[in-house]
Every structure is written in C-alpha cells, then in structure tokens.
C-alpha positions as CSV (number, residue, x, y, z in Angstrom):
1,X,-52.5,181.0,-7.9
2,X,-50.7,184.4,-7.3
3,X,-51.9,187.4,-8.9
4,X,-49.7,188.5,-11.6
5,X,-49.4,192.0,-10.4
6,X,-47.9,190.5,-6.6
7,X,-46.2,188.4,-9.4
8,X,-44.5,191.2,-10.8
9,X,-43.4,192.8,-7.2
10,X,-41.9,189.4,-6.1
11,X,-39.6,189.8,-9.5
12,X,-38.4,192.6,-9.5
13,X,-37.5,192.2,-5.9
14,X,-35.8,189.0,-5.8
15,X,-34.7,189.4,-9.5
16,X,-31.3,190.1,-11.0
17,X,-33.0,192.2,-13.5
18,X,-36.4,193.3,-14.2
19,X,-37.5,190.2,-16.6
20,X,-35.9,187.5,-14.4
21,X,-37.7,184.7,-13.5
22,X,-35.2,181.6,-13.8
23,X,-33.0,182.7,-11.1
24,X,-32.9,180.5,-7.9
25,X,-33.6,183.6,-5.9
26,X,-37.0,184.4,-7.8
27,X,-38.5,180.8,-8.4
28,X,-38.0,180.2,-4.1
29,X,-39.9,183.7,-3.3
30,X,-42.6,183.0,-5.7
31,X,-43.2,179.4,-4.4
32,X,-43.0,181.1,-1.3
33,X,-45.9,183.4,-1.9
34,X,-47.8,180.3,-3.3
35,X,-47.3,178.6,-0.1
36,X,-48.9,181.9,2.3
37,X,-51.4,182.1,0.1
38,X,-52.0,178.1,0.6
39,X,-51.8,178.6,4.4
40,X,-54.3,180.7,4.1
41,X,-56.6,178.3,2.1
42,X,-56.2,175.5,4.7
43,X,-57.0,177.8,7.8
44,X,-60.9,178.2,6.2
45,X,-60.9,175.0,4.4
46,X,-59.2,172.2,7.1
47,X,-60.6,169.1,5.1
48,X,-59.6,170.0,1.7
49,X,-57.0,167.2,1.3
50,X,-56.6,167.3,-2.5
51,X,-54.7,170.9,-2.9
52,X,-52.2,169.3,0.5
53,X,-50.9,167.4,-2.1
54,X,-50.0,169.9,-4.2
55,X,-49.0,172.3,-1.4
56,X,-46.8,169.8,-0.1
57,X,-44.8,169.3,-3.5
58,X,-44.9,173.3,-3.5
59,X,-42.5,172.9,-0.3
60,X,-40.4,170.1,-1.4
61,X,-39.2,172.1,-4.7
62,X,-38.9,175.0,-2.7
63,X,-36.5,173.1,-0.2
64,X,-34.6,171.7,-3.4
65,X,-34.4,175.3,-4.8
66,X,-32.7,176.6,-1.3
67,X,-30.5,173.5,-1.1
68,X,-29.1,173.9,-4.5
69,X,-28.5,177.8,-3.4
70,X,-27.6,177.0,-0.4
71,X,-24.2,174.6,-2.3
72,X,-23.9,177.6,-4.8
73,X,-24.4,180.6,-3.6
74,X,-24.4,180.6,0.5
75,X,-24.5,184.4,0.6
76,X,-27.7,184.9,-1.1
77,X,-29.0,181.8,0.3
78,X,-28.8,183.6,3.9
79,X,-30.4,186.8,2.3
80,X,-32.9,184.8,0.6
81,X,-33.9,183.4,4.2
82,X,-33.5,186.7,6.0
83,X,-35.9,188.4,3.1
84,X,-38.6,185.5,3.3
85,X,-38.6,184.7,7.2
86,X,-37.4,181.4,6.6
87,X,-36.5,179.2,9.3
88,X,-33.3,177.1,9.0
C-alpha cells in the first residue's frame, strides 16, 4: 500500500479539488502509484506469485478507468497519459 502522505500529493495533483478522490483522474494516478510501487516489489521478490494476482487486477481497473475517460473526457485522458508516462 501507498503511504497516505504520497496519497495526499497524488490528490491534490490529479484532483478537481483538494478532497477529491472519486474522480477518474485521481482513482487512475493512485492505482498507478500502487502499480510502481508493485514493480518494485517483484524486481527483489521474482517468485512471489500470490501479490501478481492482485497486481494484475490493479492494471485491468486501471485500463477500465482510462477507457471510460478515454469515451468521456479525451482531453484529460491525453493529460492523464502525458502526466503518468503512460504508453498508448
């Protein structure tokens, strides 16, 4: 898990506003940091194939988040990808 002071910096720099955290935008950079931080994890720990699982859930809600953004709102969805370093 993500410390909830990196927590806070990811909100208030994807959020609308300073208490957002249901917004498209915020939920995708904060799975995001979950997933780096995973990475991470895996590059010490190759053979821990019980938290994969999890990590690989952690990207297929994260590419549902940027699809439905992607439908709603392409202008932030390219500025969400620019910001993170996404590839698509």
């Amino acid at each position: 898990m993500i410390e909830t002071e990196k927590k806070q910096t990811v909100v208030k720099g994807f959020g609308r506003h300073e208490k957002d955290t249901g917004s498209p935008e915020v939920q995708i950079a904060l799975i995001t940091a979950r997933i780096d931080a995973l990475n991470e994890h895996f590059a010490k720990f190759k053979k821990d194939t019980n938290s994969r699982r999890g990590f690989l859930k952690l990207i297929g809600q994260r590419r549902k988040l940027l699809k439905y953004l992607q439908e709603t709102d392409p202008s932030k969805y390219q500025e969400i990808l620019t910001k993170l370093n996404l590839r698509k």
